[in-house]
C-alpha positions as CSV (number, residue, x, y, z in Angstrom):
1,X,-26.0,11.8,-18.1
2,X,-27.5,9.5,-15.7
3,X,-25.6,9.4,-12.5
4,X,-25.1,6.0,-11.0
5,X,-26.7,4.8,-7.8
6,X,-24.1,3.9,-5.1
7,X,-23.1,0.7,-6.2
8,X,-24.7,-2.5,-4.9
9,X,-21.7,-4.6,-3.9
10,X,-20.9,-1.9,-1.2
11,X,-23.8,-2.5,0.9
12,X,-22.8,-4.6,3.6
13,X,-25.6,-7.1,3.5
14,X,-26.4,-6.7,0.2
15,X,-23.8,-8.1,-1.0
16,X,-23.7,-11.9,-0.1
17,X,-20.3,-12.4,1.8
18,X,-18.9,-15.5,3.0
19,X,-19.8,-16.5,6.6
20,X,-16.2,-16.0,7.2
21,X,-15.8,-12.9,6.8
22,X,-19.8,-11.7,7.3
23,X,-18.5,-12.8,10.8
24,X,-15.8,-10.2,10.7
25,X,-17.9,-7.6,9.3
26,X,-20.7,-8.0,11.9
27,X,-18.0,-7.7,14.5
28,X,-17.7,-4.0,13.6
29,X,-21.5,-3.3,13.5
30,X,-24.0,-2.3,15.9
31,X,-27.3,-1.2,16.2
32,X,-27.8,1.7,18.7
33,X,-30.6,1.6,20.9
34,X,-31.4,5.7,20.5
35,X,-31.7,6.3,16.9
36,X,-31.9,3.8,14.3
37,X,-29.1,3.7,11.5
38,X,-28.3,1.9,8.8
39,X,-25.0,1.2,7.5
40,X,-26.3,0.9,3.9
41,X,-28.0,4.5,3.6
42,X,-25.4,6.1,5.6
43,X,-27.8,8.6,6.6
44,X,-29.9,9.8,9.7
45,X,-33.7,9.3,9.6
46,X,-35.4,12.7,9.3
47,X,-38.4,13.3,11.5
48,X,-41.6,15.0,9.8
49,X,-42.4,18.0,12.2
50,X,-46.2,17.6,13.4
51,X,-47.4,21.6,12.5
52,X,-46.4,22.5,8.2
53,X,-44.2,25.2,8.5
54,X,-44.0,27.6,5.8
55,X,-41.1,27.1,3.5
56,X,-37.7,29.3,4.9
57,X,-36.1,32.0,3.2
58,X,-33.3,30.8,0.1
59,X,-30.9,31.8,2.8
60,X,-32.3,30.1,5.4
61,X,-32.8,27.1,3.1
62,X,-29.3,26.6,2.3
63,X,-27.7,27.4,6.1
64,X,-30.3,24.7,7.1
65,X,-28.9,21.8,4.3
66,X,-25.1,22.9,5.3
67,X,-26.0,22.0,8.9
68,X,-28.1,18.9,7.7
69,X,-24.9,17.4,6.1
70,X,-22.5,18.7,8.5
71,X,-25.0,16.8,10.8
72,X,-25.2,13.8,8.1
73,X,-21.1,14.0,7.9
74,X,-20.4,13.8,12.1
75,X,-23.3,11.2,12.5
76,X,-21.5,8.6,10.3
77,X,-17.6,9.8,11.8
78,X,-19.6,8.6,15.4
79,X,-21.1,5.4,13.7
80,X,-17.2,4.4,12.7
81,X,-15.8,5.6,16.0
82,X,-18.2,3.6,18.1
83,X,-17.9,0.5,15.7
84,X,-14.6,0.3,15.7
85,X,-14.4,0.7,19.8
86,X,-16.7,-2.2,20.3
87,X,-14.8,-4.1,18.1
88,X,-11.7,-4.1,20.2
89,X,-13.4,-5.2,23.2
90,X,-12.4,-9.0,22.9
91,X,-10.7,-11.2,20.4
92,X,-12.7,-13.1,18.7
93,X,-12.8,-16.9,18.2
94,X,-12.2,-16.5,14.7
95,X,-8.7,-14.7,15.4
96,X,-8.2,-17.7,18.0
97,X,-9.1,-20.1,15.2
98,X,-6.4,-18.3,13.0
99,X,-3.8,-18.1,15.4
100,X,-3.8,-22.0,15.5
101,X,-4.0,-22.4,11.8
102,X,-0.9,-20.3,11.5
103,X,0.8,-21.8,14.1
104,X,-0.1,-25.4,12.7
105,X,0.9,-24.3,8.9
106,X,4.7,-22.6,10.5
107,X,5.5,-25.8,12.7
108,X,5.6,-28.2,9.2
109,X,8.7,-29.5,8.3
110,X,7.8,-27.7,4.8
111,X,5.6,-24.7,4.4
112,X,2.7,-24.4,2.2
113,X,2.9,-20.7,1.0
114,X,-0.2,-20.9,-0.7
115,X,-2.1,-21.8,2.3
116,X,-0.1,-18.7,4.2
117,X,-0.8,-16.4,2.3
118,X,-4.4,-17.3,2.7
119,X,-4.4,-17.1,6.1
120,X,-2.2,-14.3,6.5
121,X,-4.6,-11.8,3.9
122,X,-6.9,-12.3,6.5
123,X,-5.2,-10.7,9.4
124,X,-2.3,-12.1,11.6
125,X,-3.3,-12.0,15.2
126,X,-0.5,-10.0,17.8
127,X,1.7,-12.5,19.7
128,X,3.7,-15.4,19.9
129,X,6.1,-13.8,17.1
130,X,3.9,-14.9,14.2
131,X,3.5,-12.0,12.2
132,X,7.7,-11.7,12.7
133,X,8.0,-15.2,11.1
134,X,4.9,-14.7,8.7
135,X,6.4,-11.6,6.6
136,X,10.0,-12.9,6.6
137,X,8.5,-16.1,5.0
138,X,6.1,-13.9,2.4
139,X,9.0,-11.3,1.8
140,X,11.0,-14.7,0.6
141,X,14.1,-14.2,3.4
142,X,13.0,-17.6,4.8
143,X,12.9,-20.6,2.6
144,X,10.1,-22.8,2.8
145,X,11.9,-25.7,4.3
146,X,12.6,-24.8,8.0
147,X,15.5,-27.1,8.1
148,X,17.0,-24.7,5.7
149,X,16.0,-21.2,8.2
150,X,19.1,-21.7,11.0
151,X,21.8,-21.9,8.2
152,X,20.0,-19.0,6.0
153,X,20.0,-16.6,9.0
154,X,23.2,-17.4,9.7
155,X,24.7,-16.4,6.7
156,X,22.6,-13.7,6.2
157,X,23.4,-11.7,9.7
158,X,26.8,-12.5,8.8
159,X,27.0,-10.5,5.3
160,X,25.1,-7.4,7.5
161,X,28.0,-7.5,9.6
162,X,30.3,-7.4,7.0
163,X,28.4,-4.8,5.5
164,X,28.5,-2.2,8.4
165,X,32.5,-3.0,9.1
166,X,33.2,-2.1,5.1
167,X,30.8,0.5,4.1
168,X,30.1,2.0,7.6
169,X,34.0,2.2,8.4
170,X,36.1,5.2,8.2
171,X,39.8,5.2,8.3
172,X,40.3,7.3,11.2
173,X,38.3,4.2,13.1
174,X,40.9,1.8,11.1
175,X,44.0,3.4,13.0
176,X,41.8,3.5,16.2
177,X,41.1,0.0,15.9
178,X,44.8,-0.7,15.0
179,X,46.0,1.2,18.3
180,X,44.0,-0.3,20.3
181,X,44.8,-4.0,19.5
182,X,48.4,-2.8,19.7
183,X,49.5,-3.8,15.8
184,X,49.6,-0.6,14.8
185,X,52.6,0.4,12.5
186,X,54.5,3.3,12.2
187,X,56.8,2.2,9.6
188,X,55.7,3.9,6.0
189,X,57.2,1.6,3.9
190,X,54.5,-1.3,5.8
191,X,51.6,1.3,5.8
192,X,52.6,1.4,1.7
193,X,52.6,-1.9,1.4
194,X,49.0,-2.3,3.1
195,X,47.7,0.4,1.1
196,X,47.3,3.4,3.2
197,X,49.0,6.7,2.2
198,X,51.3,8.4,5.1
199,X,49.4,11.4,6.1
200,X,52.4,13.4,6.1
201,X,52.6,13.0,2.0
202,X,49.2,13.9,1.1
203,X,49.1,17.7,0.3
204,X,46.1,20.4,1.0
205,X,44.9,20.2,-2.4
206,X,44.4,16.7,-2.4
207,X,42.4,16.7,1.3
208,X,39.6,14.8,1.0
209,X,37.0,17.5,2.2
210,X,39.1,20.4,-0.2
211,X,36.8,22.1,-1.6
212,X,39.5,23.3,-4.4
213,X,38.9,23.6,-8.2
214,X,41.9,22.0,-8.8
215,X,41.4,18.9,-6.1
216,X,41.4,15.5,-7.5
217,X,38.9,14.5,-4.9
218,X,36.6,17.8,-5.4
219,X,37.0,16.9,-9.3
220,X,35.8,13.1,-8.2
221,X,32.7,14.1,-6.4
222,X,31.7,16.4,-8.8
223,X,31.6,13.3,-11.3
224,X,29.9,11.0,-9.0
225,X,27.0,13.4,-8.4
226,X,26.7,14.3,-12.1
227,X,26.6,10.6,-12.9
228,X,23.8,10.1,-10.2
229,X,21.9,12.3,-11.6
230,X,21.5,11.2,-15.3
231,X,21.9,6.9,-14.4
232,X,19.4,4.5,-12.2
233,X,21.6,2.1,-13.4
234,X,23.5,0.3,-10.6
235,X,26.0,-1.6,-12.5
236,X,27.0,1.4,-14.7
237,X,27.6,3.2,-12.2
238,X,30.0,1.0,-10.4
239,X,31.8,0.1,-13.7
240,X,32.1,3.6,-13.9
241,X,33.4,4.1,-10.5
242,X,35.8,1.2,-10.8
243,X,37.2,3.7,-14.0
244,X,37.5,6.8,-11.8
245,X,39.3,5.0,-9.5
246,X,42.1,3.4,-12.0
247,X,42.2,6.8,-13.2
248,X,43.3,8.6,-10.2
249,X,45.0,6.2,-8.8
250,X,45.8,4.6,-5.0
251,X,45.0,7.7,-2.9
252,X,41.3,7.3,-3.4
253,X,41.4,3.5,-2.7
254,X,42.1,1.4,0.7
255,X,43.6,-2.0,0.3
256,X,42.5,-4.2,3.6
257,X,43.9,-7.5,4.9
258,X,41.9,-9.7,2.2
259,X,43.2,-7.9,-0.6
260,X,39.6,-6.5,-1.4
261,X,39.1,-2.9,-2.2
262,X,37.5,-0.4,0.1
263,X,36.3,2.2,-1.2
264,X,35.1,5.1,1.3
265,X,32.3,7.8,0.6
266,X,30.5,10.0,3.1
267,X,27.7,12.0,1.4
268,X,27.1,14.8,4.4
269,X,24.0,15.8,2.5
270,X,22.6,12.2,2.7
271,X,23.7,11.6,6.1
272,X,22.0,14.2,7.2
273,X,18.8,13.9,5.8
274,X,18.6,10.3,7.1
275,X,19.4,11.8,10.5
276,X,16.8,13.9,10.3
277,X,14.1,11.9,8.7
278,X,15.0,9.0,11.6
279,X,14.1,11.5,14.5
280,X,11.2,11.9,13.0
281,X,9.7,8.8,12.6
282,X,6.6,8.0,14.8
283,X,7.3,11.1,17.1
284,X,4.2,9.6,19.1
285,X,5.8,6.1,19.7
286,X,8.5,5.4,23.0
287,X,9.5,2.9,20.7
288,X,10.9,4.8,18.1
289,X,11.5,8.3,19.6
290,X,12.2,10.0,22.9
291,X,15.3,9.9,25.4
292,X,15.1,6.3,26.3
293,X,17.8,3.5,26.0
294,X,15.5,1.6,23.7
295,X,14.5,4.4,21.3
296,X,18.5,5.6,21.0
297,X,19.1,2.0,20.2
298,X,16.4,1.9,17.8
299,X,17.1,4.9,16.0
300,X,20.8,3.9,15.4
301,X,19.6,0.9,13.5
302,X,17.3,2.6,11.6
303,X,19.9,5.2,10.4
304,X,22.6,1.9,9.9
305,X,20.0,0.0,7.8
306,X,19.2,3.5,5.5
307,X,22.6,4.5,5.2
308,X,24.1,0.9,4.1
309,X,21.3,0.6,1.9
310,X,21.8,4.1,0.3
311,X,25.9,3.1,-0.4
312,X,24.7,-0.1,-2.0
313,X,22.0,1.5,-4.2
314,X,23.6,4.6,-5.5
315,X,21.5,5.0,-8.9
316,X,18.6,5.3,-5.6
317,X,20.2,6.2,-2.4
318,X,18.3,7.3,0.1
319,X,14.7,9.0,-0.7
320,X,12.7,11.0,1.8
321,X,10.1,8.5,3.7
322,X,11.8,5.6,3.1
323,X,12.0,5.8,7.1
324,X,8.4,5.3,7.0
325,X,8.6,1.9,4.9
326,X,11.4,0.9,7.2
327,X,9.9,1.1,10.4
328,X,7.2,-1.1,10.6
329,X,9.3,-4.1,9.4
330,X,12.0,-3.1,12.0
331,X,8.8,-2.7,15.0
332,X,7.5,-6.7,14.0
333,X,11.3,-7.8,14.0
334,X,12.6,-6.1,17.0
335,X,9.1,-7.8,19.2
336,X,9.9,-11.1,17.9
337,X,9.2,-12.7,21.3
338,X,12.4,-15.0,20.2
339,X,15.5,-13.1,22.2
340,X,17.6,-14.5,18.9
341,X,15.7,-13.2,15.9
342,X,15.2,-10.4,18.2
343,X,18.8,-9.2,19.0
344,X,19.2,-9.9,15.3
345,X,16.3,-7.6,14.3
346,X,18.4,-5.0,12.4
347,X,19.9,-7.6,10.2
348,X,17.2,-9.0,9.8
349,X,15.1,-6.3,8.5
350,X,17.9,-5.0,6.3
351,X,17.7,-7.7,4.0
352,X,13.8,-7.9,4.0
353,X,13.5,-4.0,3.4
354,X,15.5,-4.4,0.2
355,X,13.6,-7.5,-1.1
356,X,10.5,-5.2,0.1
357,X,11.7,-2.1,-2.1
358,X,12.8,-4.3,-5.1
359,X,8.9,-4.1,-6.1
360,X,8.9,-0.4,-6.0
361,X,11.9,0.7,-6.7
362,X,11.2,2.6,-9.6
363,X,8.8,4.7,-7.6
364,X,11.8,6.2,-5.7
365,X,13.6,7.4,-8.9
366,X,12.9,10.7,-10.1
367,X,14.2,9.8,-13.6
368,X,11.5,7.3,-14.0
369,X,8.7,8.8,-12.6
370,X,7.6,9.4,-16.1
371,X,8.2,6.1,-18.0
372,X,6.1,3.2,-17.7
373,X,7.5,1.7,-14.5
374,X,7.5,5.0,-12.6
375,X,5.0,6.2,-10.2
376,X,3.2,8.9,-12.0
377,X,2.2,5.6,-14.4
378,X,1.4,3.9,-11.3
379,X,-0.9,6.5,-9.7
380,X,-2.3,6.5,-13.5
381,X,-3.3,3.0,-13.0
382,X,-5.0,3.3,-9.5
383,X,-7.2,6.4,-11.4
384,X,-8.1,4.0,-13.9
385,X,-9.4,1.1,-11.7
386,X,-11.4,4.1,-9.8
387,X,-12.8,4.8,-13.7
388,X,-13.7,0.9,-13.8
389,X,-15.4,0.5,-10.4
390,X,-16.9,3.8,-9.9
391,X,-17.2,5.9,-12.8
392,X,-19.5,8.9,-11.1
393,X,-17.1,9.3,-8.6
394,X,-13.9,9.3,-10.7
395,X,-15.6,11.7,-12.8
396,X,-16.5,14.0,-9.9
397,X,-13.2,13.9,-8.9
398,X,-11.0,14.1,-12.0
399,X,-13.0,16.4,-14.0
400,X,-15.8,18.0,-11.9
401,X,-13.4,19.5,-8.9
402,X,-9.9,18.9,-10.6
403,X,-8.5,17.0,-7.6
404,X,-5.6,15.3,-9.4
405,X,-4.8,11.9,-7.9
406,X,-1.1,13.0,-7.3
407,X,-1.8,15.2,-5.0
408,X,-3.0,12.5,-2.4
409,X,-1.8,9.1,-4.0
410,X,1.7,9.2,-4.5
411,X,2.1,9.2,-0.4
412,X,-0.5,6.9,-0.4
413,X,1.3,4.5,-3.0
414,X,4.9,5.5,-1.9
415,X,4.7,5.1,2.0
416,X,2.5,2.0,1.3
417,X,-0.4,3.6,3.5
418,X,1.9,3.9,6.5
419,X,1.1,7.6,7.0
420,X,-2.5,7.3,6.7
421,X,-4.3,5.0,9.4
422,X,-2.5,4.8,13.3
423,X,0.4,1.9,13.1
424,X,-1.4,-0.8,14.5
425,X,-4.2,-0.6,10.9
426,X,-1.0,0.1,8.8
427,X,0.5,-3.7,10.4
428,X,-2.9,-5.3,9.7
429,X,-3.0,-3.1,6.0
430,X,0.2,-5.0,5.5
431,X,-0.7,-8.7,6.4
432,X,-3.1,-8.1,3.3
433,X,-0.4,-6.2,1.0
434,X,2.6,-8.9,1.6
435,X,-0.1,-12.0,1.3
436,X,-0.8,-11.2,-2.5
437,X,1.7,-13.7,-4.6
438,X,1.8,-11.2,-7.5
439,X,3.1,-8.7,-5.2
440,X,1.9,-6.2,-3.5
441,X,1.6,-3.1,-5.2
442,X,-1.8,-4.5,-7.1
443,X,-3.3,-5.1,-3.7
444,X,-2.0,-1.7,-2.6
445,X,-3.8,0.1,-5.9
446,X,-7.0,-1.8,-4.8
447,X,-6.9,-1.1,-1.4
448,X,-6.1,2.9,-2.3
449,X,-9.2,2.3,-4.6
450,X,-11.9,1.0,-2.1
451,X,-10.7,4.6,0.4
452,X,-11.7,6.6,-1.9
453,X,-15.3,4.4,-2.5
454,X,-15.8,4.0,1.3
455,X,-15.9,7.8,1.2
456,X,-17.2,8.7,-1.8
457,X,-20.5,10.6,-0.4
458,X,-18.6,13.3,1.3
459,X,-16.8,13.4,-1.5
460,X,-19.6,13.7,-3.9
461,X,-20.9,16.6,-1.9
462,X,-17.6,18.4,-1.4
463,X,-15.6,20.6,-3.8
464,X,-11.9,20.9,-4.5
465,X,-10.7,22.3,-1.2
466,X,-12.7,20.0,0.8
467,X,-11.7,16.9,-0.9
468,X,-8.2,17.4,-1.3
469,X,-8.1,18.5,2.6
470,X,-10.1,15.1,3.1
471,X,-8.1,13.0,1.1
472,X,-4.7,14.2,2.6
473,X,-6.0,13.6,6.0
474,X,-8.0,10.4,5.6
475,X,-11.0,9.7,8.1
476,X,-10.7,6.6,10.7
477,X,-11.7,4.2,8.9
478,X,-13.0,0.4,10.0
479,X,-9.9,-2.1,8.4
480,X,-11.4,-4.9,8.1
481,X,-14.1,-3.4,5.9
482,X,-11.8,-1.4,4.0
483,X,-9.5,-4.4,3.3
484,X,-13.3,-6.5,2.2
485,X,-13.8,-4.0,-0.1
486,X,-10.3,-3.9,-1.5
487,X,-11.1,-7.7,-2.0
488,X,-14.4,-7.0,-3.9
489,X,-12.8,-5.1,-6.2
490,X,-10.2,-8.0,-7.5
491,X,-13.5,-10.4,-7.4
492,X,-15.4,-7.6,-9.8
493,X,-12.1,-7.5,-11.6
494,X,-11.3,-11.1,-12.5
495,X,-15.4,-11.6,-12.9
């Protein structure tokens, strides 16, 4: 077999871009004034020594090439770091240029999504609360007509609200509450009428937390976990809850002032894992971790936001990492320079994590993850376009060293590359993924695609334990070049 040359289209200059973005590419090149490199080769010149040598022992031979590629390897790791350094040093006038555009295309009375989208795939500078306003607009929780946003919002922060006073209540905070505001009632015949059993008539076996075979509520939870288990299926599952509940009767259901039903379920295990999961995010931020006012604050609404979302998606719940997809929506929100959408940021951010999730939802359910909509067919997919665009490489991988693409993609795809570049490059990542109007798990696969081709010569060189150890702990990597790429690949595809 013939192997294939690395392809053309990679080569920076080769490869005709757009003045556009040839002007964003050239931003993260330089030329260094003590050895010349080239971007395209990827590899140091070699000096011919002045005196012929005799030719080194095999030994000697092969110690010298592991050097010379560890040499190659660190060489092109400095190229990226130094790139990418220089690149920061000023903003550019083309980021400037975008800036206004954005500004201009938000201020309309209506908003032209297509045009948004265009100019948000390209990158949507920091500041003035643009990207805040850009990915509520792409996510669809703004409507295009701004005179429309004020009353939207409104309602909106007001159904959170309501969400965290039903599903977030508990009804020793009810009697609390009732003390407090002095129209509490100690008459059992009223606390009948509103619903409430008196404490002193509910037995040990039919505590809430007894643990008893012959419990009504152990019996209950034992069902409701059984029938999370075997059902995605939202709507089953509350029809089937609604049955339980006629079955058993009043105890297990609350009647409040509106005549509405509130029903109360604390899953410790659940709880706990959020807890857990939400002291854990971005360890390395003040933001979202430490001792500080702010990152207390923070981390409540994080664990609000998962746990609501959990009790209103029980065929789902909560899945470890979802944490991960949260938080950069809830950063963007919470530094909207607007002290309104800001003080509203956990509403906010609620509703567009859902709508976010709706397009991988099925990636989150165990029972799916082997049908057609689940992510094992999803990480099947992203192997294939790798097949399509670089067949030596897939081939090395897949079949040479046996590195199977779930061991490294199904973070990648899940997390939606949050865990693999510093959070800054993950908000950037994101401009690109929310832009796409066909949503943004084909962006995603291409973008996952074009890491594995930036890399592909180490990976060509390297063997099963090397690659998976490179592709669980993916290089620095230059963003804007890595997002180009991605964009090749849907231009090779549609061509």
């Amino acid at each position: 077999m013939v192997k294939k040359s690395v392809p053309e289209w990679l080569n920076y200059w080769s490869s005709n871009p757009s003045p556009e973005m040839e002007d964003r590419v050239l931003r993260y090149s330089t030329k260094s004034s003590s050895t010349t490199t080239t971007i395209a080769n990827e590899s140091p010149i070699e000096e011919t020594p002045p005196i012929p040598e005799p030719p080194p022992p095999p030994q000697q031979k092969k110690q010298e090439e592991e050097e010379e590629e560890q040499n190659s390897i660190q060489q092109e790791e400095d190229n990226d770091d130094y790139r990418r350094n220089n690149s920061t040093s000023s903003v550019s006038a083309e980021e400037i240029s975008r800036q206004s555009q954005l500004l201009a295309e938000l201020s309309r009375k209506v908003i032209n999504m297509l045009e948004l989208r265009r100019l948000a795939s390209q990158g949507i500078p920091d500041g003035a609360g643009i990207r805040s306003t850009v990915w509520k607009l792409l996510l669809g929780y703004l409507p295009v007509d701004r005179g429309h946003w004020a009353i939207e919002l409104a309602k909106k922060r007001a159904q959170y609200k309501h969400f965290i006073e039903e599903l977030l209540v508990n009804p020793s905070e009810i009697t609390r509450k009732m003390e407090r505001s002095g129209r509490h009632e100690t008459d059992e015949s009223k606390l009948e009428e509103k619903g409430f059993l008196p404490r002193s008539e509910i037995p040990q076996g039919e505590h809430p937390l007894s643990l008893g075979k012959t419990s009504i509520w152990n019996q209950f939870f034992q069902v409701l976990r059984s029938m999370t288990m075997v059902t995605c299926n939202f709507r089953f599952l509350t029809l089937a809850i609604q049955n339980i509940l006629q079955t058993v009767g009043s105890l297990y259901v609350f009647r409040s002032k509106d005549e509405s039903y509130l029903f109360i379920l604390q899953d410790t295990e659940i709880i706990e894992q959020i807890d857990r999961d939400v002291m854990r995010t971005h360890p390395d931020m003040h933001f979202f971790s430490g001792d500080s006012a702010l990152a207390k604050s923070n981390q409540e609404a994080l664990r609000r936001i998962l746990i609501i979302f959990a009790k209103l998606n029980p065929g789902i719940r909560y899945v470890q990492g979802m944490n991960e997809v949260l938080a950069p929506l809830f950063y963007v929100f919470r530094n909207d320079p607007d002290e309104g959408n800001a003080v509203s940021a956990e509403a906010d951010t609620f509703f567009c994590f859902v709508e976010l999730l709706s397009g991988f939802r099925d990636h989150f359910c165990q029972q799916l993850d082997n049908s057609v909509v689940g992510i094992r067919s999803t990480i099947t997919k992203m192997s294939q376009l790798l097949k399509e665009h670089d067949e030596e490489l897939w081939r090395h991988l897949e079949i040479t060293t046996k590195v199977n693409p779930q061991f490294y993609a199904f973070r990648w795809i899940t997390l939606l590359l949050t865990q693999e570049f510093n959070f800054a490059d993950s908000l950037h990542i994101w401009d690109t993924l929310l832009s796409d109007p066909e949503g943004p798990q084909e962006t995603l696969l291409r973008v996952c695609c074009a890491m594995l081709i930036l890399i592909r010569r180490r990976l060509l060189a390297g063997d099963f334990t090397s690659n998976l150890k490179l592709l669980q702990h993916y290089p620095s990597s230059n963003i804007t070049h890595l997002l180009y790429v991605a964009d090749k690949l849907r231009a090779r595809s549609v061509g």
